[in-house]
C-alpha positions in Angstrom: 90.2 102.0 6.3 92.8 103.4 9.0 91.5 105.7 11.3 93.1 109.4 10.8 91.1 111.5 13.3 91.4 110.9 17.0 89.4 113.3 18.6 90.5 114.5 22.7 87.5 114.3 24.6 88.1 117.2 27.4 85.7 118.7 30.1 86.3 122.2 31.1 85.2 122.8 35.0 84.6 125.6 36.6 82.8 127.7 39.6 79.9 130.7 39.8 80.5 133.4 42.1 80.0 132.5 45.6 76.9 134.1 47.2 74.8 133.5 50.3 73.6 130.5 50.4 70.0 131.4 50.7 70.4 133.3 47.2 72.2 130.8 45.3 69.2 128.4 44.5 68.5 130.3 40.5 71.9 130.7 40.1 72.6 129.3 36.6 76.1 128.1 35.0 77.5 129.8 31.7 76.0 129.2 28.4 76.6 125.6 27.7 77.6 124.3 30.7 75.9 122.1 32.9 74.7 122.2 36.8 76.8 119.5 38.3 75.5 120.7 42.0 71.8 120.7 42.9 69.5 123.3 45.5 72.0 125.9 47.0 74.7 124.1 45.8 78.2 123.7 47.8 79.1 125.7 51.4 82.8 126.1 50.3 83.6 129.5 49.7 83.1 133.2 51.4 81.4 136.8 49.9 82.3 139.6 51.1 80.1 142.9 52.6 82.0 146.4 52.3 81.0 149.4 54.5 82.2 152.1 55.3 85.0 151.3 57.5 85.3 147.3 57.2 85.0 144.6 55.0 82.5 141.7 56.0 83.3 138.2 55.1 80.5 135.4 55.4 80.4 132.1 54.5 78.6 131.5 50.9 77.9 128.8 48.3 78.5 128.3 44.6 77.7 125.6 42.0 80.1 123.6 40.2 79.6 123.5 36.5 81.3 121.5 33.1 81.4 122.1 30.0 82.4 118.8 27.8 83.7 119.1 24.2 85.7 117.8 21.5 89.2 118.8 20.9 90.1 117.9 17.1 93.3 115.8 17.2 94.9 113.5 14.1 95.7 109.9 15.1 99.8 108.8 15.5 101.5 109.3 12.0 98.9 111.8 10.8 99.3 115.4 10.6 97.9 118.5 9.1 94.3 119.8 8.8 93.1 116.9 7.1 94.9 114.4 9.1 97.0 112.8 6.2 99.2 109.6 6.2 103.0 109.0 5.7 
């Protein structure tokens, strides 16, 4: 039996909102992705405050999250939906 379906495996990464630090312990990733970071997660980013007259910047933190899923692809010298031979 040759194989017809090769199947990409790709992971999808991406990054919440940056917050204050001390607020950023709940914060959850998007439905189905996973935490990759753990407690307040990573110092690497900066929220802003607006008033009336300035804008605030301090530094913040924001989890890293993935997402890993499987990209249907034919094997070399298949095509099609069903993946068929020469």
């Amino acid at each position: 039996q040759i194989k017809k379906q090769c199947d990409q495996k790709l992971i999808i990464r991406m990054k919440t909102e940056c917050v204050p630090c001390s607020s950023n312990f709940e914060t959850q990733c998007p439905a189905g992705y996973t935490k990759m970071t753990k407690r307040s997660g990573i110092p690497d980013c900066r929220y802003y405050l607006e008033t009336k007259t300035h804008t605030l910047f301090f530094p913040g933190c924001r989890h890293h999250c993935m997402k890993e899923f499987e990209q249907p692809e034919c094997c070399q010298g298949h095509w099609g939906p069903d993946c068929m031979g020469k």
